[in-house]
C-alpha positions, -999 to +999 in steps of 0.1 A: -369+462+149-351+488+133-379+512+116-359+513+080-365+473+079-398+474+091-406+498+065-388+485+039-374+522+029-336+523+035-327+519+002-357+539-016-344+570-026-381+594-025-378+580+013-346+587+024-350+620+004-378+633+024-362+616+056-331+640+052-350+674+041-372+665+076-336+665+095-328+700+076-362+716+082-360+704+121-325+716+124-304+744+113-268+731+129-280+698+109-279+716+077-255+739+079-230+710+087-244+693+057-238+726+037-201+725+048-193+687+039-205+699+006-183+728+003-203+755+005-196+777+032-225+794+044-233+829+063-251+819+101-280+845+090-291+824+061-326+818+052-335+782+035-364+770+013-362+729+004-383+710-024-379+675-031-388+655-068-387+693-084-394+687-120-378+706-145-394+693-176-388+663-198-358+674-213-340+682-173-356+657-151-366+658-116-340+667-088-344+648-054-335+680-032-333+717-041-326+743-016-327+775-019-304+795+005-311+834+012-292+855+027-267+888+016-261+887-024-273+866-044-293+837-031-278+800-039-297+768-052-281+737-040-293+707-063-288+673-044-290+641-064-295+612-039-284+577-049-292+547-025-282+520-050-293+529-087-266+541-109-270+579-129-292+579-153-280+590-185-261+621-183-283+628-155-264+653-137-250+672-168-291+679-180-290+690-140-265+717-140-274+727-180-283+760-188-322+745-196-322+735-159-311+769-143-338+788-166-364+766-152-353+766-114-348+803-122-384+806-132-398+787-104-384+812-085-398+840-106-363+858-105-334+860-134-305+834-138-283+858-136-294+867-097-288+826-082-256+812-072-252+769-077-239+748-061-243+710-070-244+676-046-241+640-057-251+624-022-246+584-026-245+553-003-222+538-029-185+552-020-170+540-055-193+561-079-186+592-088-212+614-112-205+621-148-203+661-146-174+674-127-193+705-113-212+680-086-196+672-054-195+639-046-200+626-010-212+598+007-238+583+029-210+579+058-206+612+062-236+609+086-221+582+110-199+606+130-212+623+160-225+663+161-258+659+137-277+679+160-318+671+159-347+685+182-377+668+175-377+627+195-386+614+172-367+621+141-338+616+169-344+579+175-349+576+132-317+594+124-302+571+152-318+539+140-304+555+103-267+556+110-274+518+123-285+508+092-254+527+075-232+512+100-245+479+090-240+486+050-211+495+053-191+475+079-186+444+052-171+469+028-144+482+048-128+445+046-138+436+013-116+404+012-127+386+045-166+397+036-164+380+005-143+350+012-164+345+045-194+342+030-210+367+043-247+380+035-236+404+011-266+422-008-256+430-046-249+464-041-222+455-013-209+426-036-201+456-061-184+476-036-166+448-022-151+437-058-144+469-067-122+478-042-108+446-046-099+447-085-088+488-081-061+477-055-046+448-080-050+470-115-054+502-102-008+504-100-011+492-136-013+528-149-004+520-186-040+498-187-075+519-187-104+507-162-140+510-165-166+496-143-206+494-143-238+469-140-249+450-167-284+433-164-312+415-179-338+385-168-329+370-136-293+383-138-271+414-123-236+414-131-208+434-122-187+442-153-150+448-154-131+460-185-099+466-192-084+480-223-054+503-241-057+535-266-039+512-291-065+487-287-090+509-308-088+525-343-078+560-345-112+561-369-146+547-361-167+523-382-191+556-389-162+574-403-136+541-421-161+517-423-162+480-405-137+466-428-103+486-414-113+498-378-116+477-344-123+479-305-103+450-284-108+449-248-107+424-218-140+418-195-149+399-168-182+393-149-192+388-114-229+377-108-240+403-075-270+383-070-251+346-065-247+343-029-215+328-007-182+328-020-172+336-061-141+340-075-128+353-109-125+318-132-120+333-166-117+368-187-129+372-221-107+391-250-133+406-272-132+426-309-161+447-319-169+476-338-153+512-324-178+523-312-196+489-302-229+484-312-250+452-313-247+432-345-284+437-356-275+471-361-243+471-380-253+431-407-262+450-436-239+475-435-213+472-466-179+455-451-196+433-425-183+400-440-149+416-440-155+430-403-165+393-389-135+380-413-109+405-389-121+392-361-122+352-372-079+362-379-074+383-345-091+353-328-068+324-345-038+342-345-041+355-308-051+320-295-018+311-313+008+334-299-013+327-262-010+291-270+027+294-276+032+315-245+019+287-222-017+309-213-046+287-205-071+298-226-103+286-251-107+299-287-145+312-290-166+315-321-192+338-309-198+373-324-175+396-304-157+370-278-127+361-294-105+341-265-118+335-230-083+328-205-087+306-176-081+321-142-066+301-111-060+309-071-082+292-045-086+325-023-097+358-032-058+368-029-046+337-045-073+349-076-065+381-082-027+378-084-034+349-112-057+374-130-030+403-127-008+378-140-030+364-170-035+397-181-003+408-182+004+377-205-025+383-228-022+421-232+014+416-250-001+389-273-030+414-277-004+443-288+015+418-311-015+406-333-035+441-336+002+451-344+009+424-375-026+431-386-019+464-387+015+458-408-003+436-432-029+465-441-060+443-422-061+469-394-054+506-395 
């Protein structure tokens, strides 16, 4: 039995993190070739220190891996943030490389800021993710399944071989995200994502006028994978804090996909939805003045949208919730067959979308 699944660790990320500093302290080829991947190019004579879980106060957080590299000049601090699963925690790696951080690795150190090089890594399993601040680089856990990682010590040999298994078996599914889905296979939720994202860039991805986001959405029993879809001129130039709710608006398209429902699931409808710009939750925003009006805006988007989509031949529902103003039915019977319906369903809706935000506009509801 493979030692990750015995243990249960393959996806903790404390584990894995002390797993990989064990490679680097047993092996100086192993390091500097992870050193390289990461971009920083490294003189042979270097010295190395590595820490993992460094806390650098509330405020900063805690790093998995920082190592500090010594050699001519100045010495470097490489901060890795490891992700085996969970998404970045809010601005997580901007409070990493901020100038709070660097004081406090700095004085850890007991030498000046002014005296250390950095050089940030954002080291995840999920390919698809990429961090919030720029100055990371981003690589991935596949990295590690080509030959040359050069160990001495047995046994961390036969882990880091029983490792790249375990990678070898995450990833395999997602290279062939249609057949893995549509197949059945035992897809855990973390693949699903991968697998549906690579799906939905390749059909929406060529549809450059349209923005994307992307991201988990949870609660009790549930883990869904959100998609979104919207357009600058689906927001109002002002927000609700600065016009009020009565003029300003946020339309968008969404769809979910449940990651923990196992077998088979396709795409059966997307939801057009109008909130505040920016969105908050309703509690926050019913006793602010123009909330009537605000909910009145989005009762007229909703009828006159589900009218021009109506007239246009789109299969779709009129909603009465809070935000969802028209959910449209989606068709296909394979994965292929699904997403050139969707394509095509929002395609049809986003030109009834820019007509009614447009009308309001003209009739002074909007602005």
């Amino acid at each position: 039995m493979n030692t990750f699944d015995a243990l249960n660790v393959f996806y903790r990320e404390d584990a894995i993190s002390d797993f990989l500093v064990n490679c680097f302290q047993d092996s100086r080829e192993f390091l500097l070739r992870f050193l390289l991947k990461a971009g920083l190019d490294v003189q042979e004579d270097f010295q190395s220190f590595i820490e993992t879980r460094v806390g650098l106060g509330k405020t900063v957080g805690t790093p998995d891996i920082v190592i500090r590299l010594s050699g001519k000049g100045k010495d470097t601090i490489v901060l890795i943030e490891n992700k085996m699963g969970a998404t970045e925690g809010k601005e997580q790696t901007v409070r990493y490389e901020s100038s709070k951080a660097k004081e406090e690795i700095a004085a850890r150190y007991g030498v000046a800021v002014e005296e250390l090089n950095f050089h940030y890594v954002y080291l995840a399993l999920d390919k698809t993710v990429k961090p919030i601040s720029t100055k990371f680089v981003f690589l991935d856990y596949s990295i590690f399944l080509s030959e040359g990682w050069p160990l001495y010590d047995d046994n961390l040999r036969k882990l880091f071989k029983e490792f790249q298994e375990k990678l070898d078996e995450f990833y395999s599914p997602v290279m062939n995200p249609y057949e893995s889905i549509e197949q059945n296979l035992s897809l855990n939720g973390l693949q699903r994502k991968i697998c549906w994202q690579k799906i939905l860039a390749e059909n929406f991805f060529p549809l450059d006028h349209l923005d994307f986001e992307w991201g988990e959405v949870g609660g009790a029993g549930r883990k869904n994978f959100l998609f979104l879809i919207r357009k600058p001129d689906w927001e109002s130039a002002e927000t609700f804090h600065q016009a009020g709710l009565s003029k300003t608006f946020y339309v968008h398209i969404d769809t979910y996909i449940n990651m923990l429902q196992k077998g088979s699931q396709l795409v059966r409808d997307i939801g057009v939805r109008f909130e505040t710009n920016p969105y908050v939750p309703h509690w926050k925003i019913d006793r602010l003045p123009d909330y009537d009006t605000f909910l009145e805006n989005k009762r007229i988007f909703a009828e006159m949208l589900y009218a021009r989509a109506k007239k246009q031949g789109i299969r779709c529902k009129k909603r009465n919730s809070k935000l969802l103003a028209l959910s449209v039915m989606i068709g296909g019977e394979t994965i292929s067959e699904n997403m050139q319906d969707l394509q095509k369903q929002v395609l049809a809706i986003e030109s009834c979308i820019d007509e009614v935000i447009a009308e309001m506009k003209s009739k002074g509801i909007l602005r």
